[in-house]
C-alpha positions in Angstrom: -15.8 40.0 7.3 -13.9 37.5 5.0 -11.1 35.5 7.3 -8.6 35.5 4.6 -6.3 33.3 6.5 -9.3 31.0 7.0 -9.9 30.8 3.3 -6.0 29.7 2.7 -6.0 27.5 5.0 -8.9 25.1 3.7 -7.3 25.7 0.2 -4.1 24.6 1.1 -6.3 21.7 3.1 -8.5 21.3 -0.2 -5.6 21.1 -2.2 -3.7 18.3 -0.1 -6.7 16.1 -0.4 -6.6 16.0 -4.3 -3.0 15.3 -4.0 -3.9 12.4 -1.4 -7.1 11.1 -3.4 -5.1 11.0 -6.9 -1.9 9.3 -5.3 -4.8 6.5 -4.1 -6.2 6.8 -7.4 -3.3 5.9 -9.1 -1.8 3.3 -6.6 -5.5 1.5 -7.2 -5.0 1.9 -11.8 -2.0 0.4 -10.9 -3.2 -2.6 -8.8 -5.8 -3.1 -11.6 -3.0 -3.3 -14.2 -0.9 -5.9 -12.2 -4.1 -7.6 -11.8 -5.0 -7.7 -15.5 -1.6 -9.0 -15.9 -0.8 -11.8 -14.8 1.3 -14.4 -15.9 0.2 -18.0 -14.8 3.1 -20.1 -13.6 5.4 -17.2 -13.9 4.4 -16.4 -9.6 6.7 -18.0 -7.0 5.3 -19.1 -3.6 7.3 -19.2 -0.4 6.8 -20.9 2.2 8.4 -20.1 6.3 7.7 -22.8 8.6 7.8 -21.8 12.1 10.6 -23.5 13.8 12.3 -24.9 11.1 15.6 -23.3 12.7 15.7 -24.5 15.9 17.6 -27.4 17.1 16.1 -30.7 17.8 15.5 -31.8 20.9 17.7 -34.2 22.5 15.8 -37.5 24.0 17.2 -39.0 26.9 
């Protein structure tokens, strides 16, 4: 006997992973485009030193 619920319930599931796998896909084309476009010296580095808040110590 064919579970109909059964069947519905891996098409919804079936249908949720193409959803998943071409939000990946497109997040990765997109990666690949930011990749292929860089513009040298356009990137700005920062830098956080650990501690660079903190009040000196006082020598006795």
């Amino acid at each position: 006997m064919i579970d109909r619920q059964a069947m519905e319930n891996e098409l919804r599931q079936a249908r949720q992973a193409r959803l998943d796998a071409e939000a990946a896909n497109s997040d990765v084309e997109e990666l690949i485009w930011e990749i292929q476009h860089v513009r040298l010296g356009h990137q700005r580095m920062v830098f956080s030193i650990a501690g660079f808040d903190q009040e000196p110590a006082i020598a006795n």
